[in-house]
PDB file as gemmi writes it, atoms N, CA and C in Angstrom:
CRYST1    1.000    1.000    1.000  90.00  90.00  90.00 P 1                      
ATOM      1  N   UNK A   1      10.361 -28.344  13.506  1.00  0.00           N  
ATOM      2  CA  UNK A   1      10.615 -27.288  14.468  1.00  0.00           C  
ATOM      3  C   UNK A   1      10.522 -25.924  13.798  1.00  0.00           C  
ATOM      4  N   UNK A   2       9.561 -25.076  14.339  1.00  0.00           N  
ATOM      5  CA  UNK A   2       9.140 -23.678  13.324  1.00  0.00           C  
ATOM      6  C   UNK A   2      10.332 -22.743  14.143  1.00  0.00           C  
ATOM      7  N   UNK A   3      10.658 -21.928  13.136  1.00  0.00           N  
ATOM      8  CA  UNK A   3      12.138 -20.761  13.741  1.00  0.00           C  
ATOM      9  C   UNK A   3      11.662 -19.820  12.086  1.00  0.00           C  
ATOM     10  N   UNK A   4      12.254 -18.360  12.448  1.00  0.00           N  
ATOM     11  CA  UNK A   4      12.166 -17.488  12.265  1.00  0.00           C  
ATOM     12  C   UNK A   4      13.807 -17.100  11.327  1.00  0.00           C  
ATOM     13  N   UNK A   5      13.678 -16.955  10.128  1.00  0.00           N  
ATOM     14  CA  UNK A   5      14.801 -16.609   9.130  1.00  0.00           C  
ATOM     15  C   UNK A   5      15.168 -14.965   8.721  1.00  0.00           C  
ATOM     16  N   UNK A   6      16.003 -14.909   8.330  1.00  0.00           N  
ATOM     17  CA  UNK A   6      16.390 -13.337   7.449  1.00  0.00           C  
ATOM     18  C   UNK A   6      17.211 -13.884   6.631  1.00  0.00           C  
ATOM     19  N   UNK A   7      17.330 -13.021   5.390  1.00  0.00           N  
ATOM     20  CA  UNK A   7      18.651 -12.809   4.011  1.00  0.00           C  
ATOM     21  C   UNK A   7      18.316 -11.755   3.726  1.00  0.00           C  
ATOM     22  N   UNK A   8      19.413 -10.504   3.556  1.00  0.00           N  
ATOM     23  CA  UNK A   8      19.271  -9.569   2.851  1.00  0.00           C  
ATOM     24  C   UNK A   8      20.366  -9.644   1.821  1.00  0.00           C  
ATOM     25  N   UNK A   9      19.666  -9.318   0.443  1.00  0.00           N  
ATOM     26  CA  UNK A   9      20.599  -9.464  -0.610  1.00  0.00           C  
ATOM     27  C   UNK A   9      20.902  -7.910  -1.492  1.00  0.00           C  
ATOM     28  N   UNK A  10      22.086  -7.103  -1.792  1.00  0.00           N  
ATOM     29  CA  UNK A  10      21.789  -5.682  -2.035  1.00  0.00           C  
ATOM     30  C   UNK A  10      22.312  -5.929  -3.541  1.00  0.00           C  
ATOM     31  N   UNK A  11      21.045  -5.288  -3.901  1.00  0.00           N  
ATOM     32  CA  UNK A  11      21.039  -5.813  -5.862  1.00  0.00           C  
ATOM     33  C   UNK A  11      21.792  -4.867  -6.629  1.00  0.00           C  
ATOM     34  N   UNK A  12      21.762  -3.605  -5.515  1.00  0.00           N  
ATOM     35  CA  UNK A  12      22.978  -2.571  -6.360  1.00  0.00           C  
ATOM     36  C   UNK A  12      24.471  -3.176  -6.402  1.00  0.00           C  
ATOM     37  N   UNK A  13      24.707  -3.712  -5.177  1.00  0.00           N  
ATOM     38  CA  UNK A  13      25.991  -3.783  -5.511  1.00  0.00           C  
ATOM     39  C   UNK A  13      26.858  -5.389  -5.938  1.00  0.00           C  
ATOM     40  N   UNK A  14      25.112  -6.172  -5.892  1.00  0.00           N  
ATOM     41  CA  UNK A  14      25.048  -7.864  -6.343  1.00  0.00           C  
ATOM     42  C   UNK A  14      26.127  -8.506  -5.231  1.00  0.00           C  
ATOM     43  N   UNK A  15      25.475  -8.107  -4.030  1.00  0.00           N  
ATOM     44  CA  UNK A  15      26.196  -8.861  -2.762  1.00  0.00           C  
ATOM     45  C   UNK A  15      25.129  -9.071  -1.407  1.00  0.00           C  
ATOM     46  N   UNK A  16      25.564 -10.048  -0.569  1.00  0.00           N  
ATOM     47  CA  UNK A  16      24.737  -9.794   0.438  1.00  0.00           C  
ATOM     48  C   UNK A  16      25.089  -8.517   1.054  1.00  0.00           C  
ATOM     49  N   UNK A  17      24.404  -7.985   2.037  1.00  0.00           N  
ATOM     50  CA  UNK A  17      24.249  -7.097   2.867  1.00  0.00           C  
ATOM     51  C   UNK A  17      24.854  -6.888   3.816  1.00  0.00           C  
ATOM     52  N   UNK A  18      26.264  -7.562   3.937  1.00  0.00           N  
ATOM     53  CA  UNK A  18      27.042  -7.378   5.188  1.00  0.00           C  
ATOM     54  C   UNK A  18      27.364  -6.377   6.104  1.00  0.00           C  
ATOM     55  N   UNK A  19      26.737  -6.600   7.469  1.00  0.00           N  
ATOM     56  CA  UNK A  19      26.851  -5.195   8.061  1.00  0.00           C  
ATOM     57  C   UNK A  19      25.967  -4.588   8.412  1.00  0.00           C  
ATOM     58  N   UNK A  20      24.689  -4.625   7.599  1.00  0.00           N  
ATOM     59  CA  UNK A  20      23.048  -3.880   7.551  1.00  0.00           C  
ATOM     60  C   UNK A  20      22.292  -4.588   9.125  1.00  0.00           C  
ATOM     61  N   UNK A  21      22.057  -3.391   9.581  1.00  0.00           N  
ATOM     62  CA  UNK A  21      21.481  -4.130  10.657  1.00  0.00           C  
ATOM     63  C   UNK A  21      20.010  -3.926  11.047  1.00  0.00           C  
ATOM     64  N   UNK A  22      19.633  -4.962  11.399  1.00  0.00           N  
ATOM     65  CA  UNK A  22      17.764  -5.582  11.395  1.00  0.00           C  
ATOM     66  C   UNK A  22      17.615  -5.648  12.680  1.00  0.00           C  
ATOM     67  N   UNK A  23      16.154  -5.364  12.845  1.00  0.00           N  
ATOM     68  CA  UNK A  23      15.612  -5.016  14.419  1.00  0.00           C  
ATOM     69  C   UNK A  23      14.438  -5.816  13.850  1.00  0.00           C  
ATOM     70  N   UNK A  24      14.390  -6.531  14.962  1.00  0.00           N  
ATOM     71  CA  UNK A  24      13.069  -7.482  15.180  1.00  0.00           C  
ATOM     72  C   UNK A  24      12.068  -7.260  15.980  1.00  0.00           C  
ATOM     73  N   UNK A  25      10.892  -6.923  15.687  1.00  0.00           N  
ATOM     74  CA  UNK A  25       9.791  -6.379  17.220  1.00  0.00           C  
ATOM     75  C   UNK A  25       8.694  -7.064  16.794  1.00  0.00           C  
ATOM     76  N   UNK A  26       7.950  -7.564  18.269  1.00  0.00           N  
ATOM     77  CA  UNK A  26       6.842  -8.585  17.999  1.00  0.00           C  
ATOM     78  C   UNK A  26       5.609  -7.435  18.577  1.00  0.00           C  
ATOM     79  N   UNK A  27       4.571  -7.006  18.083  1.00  0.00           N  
ATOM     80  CA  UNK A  27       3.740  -5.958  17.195  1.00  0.00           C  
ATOM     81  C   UNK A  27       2.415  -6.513  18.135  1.00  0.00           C  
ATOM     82  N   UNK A  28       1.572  -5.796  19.062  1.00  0.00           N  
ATOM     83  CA  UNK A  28       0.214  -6.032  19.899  1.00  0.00           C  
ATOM     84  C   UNK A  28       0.252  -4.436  19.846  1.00  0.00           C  
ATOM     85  N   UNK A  29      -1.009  -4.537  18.883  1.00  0.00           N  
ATOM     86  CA  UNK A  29      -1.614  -3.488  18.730  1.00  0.00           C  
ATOM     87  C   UNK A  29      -0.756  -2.331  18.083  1.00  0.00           C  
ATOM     88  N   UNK A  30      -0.945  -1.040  19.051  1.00  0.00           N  
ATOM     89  CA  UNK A  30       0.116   0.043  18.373  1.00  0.00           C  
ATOM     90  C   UNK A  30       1.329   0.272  18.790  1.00  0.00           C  
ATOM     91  N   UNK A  31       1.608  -0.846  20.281  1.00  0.00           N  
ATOM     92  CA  UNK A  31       3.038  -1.607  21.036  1.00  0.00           C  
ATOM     93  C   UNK A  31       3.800  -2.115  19.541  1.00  0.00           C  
ATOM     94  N   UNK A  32       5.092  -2.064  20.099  1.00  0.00           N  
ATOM     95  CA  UNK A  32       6.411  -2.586  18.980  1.00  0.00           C  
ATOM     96  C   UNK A  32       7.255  -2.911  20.553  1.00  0.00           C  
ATOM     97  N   UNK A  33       7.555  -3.916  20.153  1.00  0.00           N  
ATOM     98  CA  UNK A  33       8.220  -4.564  21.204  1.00  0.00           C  
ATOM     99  C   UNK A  33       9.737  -5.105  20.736  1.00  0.00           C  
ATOM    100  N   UNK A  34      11.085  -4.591  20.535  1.00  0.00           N  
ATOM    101  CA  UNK A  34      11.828  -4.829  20.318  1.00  0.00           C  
ATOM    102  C   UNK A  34      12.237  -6.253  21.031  1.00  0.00           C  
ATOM    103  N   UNK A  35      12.735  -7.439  20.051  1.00  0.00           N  
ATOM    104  CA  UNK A  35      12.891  -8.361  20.731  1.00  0.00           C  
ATOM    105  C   UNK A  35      14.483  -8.767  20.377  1.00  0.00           C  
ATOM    106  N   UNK A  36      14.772  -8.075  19.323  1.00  0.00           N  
ATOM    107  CA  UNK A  36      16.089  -8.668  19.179  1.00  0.00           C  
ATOM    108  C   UNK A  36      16.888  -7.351  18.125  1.00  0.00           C  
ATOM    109  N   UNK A  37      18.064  -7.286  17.992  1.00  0.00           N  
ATOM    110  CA  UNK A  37      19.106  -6.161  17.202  1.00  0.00           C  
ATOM    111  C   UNK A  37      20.278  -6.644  16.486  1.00  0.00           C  
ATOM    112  N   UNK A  38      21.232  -6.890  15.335  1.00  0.00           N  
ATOM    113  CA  UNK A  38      21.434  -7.896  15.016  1.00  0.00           C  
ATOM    114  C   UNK A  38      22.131  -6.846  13.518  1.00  0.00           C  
ATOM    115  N   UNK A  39      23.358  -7.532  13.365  1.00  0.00           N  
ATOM    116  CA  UNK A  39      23.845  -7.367  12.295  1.00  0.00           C  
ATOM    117  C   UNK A  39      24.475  -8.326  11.511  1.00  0.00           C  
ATOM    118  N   UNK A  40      24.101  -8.216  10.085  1.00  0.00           N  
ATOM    119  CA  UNK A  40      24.290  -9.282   9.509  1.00  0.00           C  
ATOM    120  C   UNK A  40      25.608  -9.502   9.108  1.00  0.00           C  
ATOM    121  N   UNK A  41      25.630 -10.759   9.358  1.00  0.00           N  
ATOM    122  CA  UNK A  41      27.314 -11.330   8.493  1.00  0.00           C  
ATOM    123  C   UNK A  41      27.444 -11.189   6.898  1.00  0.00           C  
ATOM    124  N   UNK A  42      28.835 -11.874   7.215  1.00  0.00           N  
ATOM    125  CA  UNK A  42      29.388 -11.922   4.889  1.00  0.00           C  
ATOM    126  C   UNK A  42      28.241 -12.083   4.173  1.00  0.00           C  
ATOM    127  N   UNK A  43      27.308 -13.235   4.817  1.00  0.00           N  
ATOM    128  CA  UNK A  43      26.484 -13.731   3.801  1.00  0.00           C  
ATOM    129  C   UNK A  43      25.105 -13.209   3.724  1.00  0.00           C  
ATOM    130  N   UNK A  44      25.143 -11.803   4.660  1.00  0.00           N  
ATOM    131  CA  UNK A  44      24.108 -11.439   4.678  1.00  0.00           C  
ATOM    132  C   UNK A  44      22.519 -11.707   5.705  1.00  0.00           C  
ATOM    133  N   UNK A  45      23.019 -12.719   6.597  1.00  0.00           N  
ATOM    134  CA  UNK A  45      22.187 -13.356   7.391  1.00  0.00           C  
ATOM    135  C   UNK A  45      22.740 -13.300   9.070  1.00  0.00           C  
ATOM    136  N   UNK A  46      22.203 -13.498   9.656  1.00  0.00           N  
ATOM    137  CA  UNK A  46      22.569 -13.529  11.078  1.00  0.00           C  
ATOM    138  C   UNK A  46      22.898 -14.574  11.852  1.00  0.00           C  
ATOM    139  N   UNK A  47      23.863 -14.133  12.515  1.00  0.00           N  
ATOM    140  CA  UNK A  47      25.200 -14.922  13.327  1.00  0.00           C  
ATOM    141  C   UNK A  47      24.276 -15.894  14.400  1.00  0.00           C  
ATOM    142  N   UNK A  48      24.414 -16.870  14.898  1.00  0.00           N  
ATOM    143  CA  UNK A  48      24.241 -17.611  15.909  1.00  0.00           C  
ATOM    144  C   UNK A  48      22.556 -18.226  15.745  1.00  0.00           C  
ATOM    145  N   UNK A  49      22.270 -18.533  14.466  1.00  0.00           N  
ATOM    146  CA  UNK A  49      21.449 -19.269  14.442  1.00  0.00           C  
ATOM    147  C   UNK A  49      20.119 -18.394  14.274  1.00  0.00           C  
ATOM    148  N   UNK A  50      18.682 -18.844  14.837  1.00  0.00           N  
ATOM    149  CA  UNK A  50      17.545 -17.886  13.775  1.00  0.00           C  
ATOM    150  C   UNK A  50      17.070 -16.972  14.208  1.00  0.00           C  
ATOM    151  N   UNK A  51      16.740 -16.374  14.367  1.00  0.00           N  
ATOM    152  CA  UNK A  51      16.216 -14.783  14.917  1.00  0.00           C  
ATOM    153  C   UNK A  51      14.955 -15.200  15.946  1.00  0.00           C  
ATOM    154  N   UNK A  52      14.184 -16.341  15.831  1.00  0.00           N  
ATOM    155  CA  UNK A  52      13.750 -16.799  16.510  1.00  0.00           C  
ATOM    156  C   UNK A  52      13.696 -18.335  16.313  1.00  0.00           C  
ATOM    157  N   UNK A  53      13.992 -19.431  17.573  1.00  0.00           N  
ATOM    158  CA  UNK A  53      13.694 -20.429  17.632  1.00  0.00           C  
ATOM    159  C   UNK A  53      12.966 -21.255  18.054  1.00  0.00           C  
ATOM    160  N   UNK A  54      12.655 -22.384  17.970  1.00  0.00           N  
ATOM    161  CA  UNK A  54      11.566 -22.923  18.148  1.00  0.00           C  
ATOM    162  C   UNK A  54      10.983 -22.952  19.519  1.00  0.00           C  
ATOM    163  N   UNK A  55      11.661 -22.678  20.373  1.00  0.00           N  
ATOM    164  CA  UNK A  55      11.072 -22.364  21.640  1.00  0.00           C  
ATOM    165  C   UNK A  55      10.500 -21.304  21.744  1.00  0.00           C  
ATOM    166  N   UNK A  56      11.089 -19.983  21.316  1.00  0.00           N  
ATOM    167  CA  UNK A  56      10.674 -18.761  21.312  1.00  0.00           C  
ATOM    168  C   UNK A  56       9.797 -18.557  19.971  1.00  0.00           C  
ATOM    169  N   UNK A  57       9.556 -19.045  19.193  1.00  0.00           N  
ATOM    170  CA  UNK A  57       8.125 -18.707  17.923  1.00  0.00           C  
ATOM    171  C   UNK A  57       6.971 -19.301  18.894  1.00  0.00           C  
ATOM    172  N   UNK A  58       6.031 -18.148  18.198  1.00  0.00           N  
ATOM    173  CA  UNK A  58       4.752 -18.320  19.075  1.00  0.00           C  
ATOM    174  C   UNK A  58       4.053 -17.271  17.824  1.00  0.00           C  
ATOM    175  N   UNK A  59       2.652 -17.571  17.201  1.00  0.00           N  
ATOM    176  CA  UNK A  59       1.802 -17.107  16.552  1.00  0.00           C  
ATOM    177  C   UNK A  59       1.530 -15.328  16.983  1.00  0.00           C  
ATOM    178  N   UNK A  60       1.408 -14.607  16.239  1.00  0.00           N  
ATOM    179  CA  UNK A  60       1.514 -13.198  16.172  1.00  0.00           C  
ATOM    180  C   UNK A  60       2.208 -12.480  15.340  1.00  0.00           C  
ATOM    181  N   UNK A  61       1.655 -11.140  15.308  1.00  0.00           N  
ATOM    182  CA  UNK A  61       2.494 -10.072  14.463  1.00  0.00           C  
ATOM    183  C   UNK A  61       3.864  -9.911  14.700  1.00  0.00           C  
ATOM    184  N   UNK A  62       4.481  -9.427  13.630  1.00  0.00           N  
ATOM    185  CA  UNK A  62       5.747  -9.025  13.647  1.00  0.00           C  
ATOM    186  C   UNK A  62       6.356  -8.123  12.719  1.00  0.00           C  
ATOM    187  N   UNK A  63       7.864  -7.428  13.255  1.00  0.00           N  
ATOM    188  CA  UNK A  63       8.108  -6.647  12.320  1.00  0.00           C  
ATOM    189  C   UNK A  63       9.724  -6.423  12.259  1.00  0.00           C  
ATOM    190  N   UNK A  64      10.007  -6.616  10.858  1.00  0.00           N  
ATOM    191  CA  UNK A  64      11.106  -6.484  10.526  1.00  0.00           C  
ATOM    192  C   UNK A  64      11.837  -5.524  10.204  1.00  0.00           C  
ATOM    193  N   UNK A  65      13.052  -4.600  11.046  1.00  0.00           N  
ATOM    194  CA  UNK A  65      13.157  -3.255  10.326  1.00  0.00           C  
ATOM    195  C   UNK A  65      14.980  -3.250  10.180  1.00  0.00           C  
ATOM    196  N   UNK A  66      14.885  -3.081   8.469  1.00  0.00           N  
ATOM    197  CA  UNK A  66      16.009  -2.982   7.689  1.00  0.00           C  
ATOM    198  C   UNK A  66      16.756  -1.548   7.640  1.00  0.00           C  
ATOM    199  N   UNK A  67      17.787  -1.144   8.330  1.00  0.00           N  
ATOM    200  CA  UNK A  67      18.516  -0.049   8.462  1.00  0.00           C  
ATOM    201  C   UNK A  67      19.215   0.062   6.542  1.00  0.00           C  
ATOM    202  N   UNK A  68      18.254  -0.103   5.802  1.00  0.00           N  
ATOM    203  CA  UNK A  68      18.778   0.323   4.351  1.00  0.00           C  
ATOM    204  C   UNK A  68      19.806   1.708   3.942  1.00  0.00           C  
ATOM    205  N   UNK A  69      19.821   2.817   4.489  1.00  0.00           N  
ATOM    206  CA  UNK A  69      20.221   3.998   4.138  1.00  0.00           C  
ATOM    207  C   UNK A  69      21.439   3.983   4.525  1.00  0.00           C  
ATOM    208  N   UNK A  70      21.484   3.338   6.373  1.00  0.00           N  
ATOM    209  CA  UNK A  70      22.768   3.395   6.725  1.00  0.00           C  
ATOM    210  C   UNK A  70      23.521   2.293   6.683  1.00  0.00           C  
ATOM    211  N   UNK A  71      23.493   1.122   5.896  1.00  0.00           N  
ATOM    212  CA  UNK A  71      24.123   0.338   5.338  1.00  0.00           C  
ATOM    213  C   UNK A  71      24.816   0.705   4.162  1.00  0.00           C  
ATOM    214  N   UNK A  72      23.911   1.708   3.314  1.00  0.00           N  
ATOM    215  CA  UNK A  72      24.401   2.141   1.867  1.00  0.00           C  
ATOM    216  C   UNK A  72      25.445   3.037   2.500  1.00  0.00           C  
ATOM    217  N   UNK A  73      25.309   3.861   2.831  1.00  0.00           N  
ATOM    218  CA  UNK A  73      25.892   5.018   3.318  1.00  0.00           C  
ATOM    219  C   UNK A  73      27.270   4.477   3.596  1.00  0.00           C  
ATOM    220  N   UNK A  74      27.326   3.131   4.592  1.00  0.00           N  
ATOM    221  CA  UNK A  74      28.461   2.594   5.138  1.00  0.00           C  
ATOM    222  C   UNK A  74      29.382   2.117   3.920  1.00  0.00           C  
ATOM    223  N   UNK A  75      28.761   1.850   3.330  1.00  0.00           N  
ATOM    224  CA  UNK A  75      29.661   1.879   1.648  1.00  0.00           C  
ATOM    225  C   UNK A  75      29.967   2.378   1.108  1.00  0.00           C  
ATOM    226  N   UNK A  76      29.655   3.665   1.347  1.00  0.00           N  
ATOM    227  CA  UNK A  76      30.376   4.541   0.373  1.00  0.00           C  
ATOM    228  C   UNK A  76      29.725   5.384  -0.432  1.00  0.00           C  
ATOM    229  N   UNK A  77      27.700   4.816  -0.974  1.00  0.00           N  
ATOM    230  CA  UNK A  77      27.110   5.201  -1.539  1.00  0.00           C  
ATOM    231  C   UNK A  77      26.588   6.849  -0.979  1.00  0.00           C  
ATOM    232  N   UNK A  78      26.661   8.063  -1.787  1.00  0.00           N  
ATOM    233  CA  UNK A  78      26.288   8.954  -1.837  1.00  0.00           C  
ATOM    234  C   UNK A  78      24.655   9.133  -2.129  1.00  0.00           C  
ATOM    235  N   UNK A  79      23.948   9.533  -1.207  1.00  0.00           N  
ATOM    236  CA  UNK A  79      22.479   9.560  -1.113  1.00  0.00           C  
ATOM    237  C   UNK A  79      21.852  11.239  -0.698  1.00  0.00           C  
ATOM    238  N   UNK A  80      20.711  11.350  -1.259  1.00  0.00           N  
ATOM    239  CA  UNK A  80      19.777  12.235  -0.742  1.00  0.00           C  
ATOM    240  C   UNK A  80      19.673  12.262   0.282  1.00  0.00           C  
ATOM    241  N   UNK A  81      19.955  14.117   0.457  1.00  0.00           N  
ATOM    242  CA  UNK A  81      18.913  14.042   2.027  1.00  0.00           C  
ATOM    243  C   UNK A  81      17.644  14.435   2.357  1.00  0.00           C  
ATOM    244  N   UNK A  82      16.792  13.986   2.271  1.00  0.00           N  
ATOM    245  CA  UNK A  82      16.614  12.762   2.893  1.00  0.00           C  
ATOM    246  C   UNK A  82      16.554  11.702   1.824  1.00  0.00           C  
ATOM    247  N   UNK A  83      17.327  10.460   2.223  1.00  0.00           N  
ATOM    248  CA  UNK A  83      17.256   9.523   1.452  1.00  0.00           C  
ATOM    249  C   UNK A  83      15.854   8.980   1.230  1.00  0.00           C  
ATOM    250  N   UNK A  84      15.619   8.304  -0.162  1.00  0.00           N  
ATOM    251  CA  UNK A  84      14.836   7.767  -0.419  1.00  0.00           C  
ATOM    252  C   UNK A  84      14.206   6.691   0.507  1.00  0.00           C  
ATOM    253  N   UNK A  85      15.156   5.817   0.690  1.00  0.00           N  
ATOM    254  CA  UNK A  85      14.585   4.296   1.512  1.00  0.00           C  
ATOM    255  C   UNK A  85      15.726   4.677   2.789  1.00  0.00           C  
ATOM    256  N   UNK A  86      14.984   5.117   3.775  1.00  0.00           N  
ATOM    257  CA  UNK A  86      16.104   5.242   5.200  1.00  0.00           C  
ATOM    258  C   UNK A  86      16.056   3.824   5.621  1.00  0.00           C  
ATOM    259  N   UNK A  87      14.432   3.242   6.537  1.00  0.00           N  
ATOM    260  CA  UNK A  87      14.615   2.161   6.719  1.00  0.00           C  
ATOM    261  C   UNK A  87      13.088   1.364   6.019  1.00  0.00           C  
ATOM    262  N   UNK A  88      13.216   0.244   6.341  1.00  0.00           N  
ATOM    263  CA  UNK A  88      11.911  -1.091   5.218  1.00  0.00           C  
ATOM    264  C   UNK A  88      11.939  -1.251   6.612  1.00  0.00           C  
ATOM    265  N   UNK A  89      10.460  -1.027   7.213  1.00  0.00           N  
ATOM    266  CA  UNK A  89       9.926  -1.655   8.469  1.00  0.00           C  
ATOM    267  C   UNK A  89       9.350  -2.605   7.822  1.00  0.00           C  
ATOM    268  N   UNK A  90       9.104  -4.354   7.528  1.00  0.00           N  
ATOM    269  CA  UNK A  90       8.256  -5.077   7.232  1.00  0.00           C  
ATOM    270  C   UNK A  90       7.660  -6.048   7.681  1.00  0.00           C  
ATOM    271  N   UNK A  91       6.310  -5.722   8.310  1.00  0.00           N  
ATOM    272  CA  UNK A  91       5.285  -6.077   9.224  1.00  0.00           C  
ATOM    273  C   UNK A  91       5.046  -7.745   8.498  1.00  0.00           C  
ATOM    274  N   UNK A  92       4.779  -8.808   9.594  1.00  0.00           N  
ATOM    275  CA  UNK A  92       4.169  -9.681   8.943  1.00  0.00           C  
ATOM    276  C   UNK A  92       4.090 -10.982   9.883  1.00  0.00           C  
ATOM    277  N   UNK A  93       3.091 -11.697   9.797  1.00  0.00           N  
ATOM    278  CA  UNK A  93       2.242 -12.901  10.557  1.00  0.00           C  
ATOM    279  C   UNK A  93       2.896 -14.125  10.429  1.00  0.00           C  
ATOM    280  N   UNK A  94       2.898 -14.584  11.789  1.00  0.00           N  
ATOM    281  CA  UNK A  94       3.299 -15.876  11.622  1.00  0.00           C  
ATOM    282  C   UNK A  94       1.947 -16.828  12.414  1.00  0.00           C  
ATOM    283  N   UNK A  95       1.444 -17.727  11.300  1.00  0.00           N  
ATOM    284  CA  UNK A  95       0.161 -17.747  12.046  1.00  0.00           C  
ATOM    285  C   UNK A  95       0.350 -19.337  12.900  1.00  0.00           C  
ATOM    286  N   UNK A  96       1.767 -20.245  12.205  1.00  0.00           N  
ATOM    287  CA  UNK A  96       1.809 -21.322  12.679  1.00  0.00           C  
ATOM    288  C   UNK A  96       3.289 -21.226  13.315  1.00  0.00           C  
ATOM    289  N   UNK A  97       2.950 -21.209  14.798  1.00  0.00           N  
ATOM    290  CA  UNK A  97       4.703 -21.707  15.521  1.00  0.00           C  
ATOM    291  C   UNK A  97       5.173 -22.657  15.393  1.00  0.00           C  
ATOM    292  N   UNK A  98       5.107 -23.457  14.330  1.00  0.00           N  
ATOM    293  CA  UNK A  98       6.035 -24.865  13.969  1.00  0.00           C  
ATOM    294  C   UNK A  98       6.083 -24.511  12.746  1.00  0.00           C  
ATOM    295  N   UNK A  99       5.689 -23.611  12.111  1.00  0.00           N  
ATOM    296  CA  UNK A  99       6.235 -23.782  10.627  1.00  0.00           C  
ATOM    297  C   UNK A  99       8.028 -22.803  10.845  1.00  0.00           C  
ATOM    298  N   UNK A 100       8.205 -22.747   9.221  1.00  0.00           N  
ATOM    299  CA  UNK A 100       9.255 -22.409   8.752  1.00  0.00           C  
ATOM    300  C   UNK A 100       9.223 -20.915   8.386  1.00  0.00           C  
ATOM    301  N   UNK A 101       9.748 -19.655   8.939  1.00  0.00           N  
ATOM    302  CA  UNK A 101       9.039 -18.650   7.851  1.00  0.00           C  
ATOM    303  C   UNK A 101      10.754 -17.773   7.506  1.00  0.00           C  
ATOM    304  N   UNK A 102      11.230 -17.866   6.636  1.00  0.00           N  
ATOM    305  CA  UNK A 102      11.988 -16.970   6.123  1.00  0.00           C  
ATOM    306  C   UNK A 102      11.608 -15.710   5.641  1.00  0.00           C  
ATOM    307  N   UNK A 103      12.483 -14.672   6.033  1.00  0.00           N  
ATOM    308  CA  UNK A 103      12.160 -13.230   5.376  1.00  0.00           C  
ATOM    309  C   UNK A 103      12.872 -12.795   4.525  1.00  0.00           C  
ATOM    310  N   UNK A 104      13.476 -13.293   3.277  1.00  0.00           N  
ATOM    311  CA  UNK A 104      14.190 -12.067   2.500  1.00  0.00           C  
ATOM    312  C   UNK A 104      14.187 -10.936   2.413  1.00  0.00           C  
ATOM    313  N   UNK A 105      15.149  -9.993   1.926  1.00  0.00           N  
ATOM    314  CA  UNK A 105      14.980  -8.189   1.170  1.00  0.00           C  
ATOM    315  C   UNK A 105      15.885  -8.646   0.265  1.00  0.00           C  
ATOM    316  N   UNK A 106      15.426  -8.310  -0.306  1.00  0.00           N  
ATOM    317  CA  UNK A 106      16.299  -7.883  -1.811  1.00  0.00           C  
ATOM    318  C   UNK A 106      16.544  -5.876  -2.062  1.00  0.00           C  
ATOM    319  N   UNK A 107      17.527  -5.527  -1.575  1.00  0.00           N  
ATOM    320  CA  UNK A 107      17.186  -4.213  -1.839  1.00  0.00           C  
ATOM    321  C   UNK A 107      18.129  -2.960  -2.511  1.00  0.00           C  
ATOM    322  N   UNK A 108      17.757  -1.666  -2.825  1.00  0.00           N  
ATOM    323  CA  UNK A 108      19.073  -0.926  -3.195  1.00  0.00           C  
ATOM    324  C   UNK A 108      18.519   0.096  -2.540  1.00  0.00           C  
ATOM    325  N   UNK A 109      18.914   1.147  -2.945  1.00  0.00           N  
ATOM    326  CA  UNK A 109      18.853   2.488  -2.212  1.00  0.00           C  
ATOM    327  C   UNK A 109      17.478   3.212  -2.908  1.00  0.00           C  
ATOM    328  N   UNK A 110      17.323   2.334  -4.002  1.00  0.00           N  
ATOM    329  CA  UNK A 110      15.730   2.900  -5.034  1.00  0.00           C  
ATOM    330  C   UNK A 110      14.633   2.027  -4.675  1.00  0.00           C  
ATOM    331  N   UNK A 111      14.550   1.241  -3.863  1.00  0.00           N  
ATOM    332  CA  UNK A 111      13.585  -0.120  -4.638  1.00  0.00           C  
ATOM    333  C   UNK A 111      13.920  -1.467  -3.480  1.00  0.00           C  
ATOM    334  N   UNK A 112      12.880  -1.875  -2.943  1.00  0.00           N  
ATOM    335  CA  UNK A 112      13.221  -3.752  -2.360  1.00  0.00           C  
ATOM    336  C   UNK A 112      12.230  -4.210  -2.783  1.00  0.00           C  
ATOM    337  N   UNK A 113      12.147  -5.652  -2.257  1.00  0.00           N  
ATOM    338  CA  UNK A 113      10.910  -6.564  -2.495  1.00  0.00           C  
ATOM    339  C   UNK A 113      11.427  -7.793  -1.620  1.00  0.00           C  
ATOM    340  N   UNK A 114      10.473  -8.574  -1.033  1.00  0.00           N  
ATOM    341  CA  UNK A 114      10.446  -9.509  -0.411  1.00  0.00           C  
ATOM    342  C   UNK A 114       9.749 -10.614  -0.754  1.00  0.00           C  
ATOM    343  N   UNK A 115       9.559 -11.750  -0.012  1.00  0.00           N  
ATOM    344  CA  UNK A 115       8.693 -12.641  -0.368  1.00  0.00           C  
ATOM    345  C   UNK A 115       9.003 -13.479   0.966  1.00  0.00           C  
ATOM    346  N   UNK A 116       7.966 -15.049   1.480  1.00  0.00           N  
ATOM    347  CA  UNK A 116       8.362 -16.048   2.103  1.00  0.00           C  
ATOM    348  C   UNK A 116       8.724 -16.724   1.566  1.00  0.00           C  
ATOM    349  N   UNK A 117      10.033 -16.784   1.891  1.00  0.00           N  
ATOM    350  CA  UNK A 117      10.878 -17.532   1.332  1.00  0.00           C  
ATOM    351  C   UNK A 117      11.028 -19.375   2.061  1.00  0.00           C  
ATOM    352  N   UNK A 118      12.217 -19.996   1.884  1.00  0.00           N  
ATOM    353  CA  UNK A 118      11.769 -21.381   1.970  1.00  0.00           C  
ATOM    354  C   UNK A 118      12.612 -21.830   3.308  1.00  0.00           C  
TER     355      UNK A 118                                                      
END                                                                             
């Protein structure tokens, strides 16, 4: 059954991301279609199961957008204005609706990186 994952992990402060909140939009053409809004729990991942499930995955663009600045901010961290990383919009294909696709961030207020994860 293919479904749709997140983890955000924040390397500055070597914790998940609790709190940081991710916007999901499924992407036709120069349309952004908000499909879902969502803040992450303790562990950094989202409450009530996958951001998309197997009923709702279907092949197409997509895009992931990480409220980075105002998560830091919510901590306490003192930032530029304008901050460096406000938000990580990160665009990306799901070309099979039965597969598995996880999205990590790994991120700080300097720097993320991602990968498909498992």
């Amino acid at each position: 059954m293919g479904h749709l994952s997140t983890h955000v992990l924040d390397t500055m402060n070597g914790c998940p991301a609790a709190g940081m909140v991710v916007t999901l939009q499924r992407l036709d053409g120069e349309r952004a279609d908000t499909l879902k809004r969502i803040v992450l729990n303790a562990d950094g991942r989202n409450d009530g199961g996958p951001l998309l499930d197997a009923a709702a995955m279907a092949a197409g663009r997509y895009r992931l957008v990480f409220e980075v600045a105002a998560y830091f901010r919510g901590r306490g961290v003192t930032l530029p204005e304008p901050p460096f990383i406000d938000s990580v919009p990160l665009d990306f294909g799901i070309a099979d609706a039965a597969g598995h696709y996880h999205v990590p961030l790994l991120v700080s207020p300097w720097a993320y990186s991602t990968y498909r994860g498992s």
